[in-house]
Residue, then its C-alpha position, 0 to 999 in steps of 0.5 A: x956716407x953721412x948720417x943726417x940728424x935734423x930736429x925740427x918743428x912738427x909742422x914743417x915735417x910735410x915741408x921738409x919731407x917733400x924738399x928731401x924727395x925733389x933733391x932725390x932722396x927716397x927714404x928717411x926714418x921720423x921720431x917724434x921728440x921734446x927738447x929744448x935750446x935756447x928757447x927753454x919752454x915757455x908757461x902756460x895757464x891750465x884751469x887758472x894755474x900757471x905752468x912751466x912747458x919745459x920740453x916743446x913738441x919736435x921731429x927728428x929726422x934721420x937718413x942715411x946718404x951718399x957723401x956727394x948728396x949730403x950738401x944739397x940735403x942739408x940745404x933743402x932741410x934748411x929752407x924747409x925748415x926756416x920759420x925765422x923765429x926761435x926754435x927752428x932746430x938744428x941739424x948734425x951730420x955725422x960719418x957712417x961707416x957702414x950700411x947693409x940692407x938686411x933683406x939683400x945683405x947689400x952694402x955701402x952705398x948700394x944698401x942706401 
């Protein structure tokens, strides 16, 4: 199993979410985040005064899934996602070890 950790813009959330259901997936958990990369914020005017944004608006996506789905996933992600302009995000899959569903006590595979 894999853990599939992707920041994105929040507007492309919709986008991305339905990508991940048409390659199967059924559950994945969203936070609302701020950060920044190469982008490093930007400034703006509020009532004449200028102000530097240094943490810009983003969603982190997290699911859990099966090793042979983890390439089609990342994929779908991508495209999704793709705006082609600075600050699309980044994704990071990381091995799990284990997964059990609370309610069942299942496990592996069979808790995803």
């Amino acid at each position: 199993m894999k853990k599939i950790e992707a920041i994105i813009k929040p507007f492309k959330l919709d986008e991305v979410k339905e990508a991940l259901h048409e390659v199967g997936l059924q559950g994945l958990t969203v936070t609302e985040a701020k950060g920044f990369g190469r982008q490093k914020g930007h400034t703006e005017l509020y009532r004449g005064a200028e102000y530097v944004v240094d943490f810009l608006p983003k969603v982190k996506i997290e699911l859990v899934i099966d090793d042979g789905l983890v390439e089609r996933a990342v994929e779908a992600i991508q495209q999704a996602a793709h705006t082609g302009r600075i600050g699309d995000g980044k994704i990071f899959i990381s091995p799990v070890e284990e997964a059990i569903r609370i309610r069942t006590g299942e496990k592996g595979n069979d808790a995803i």
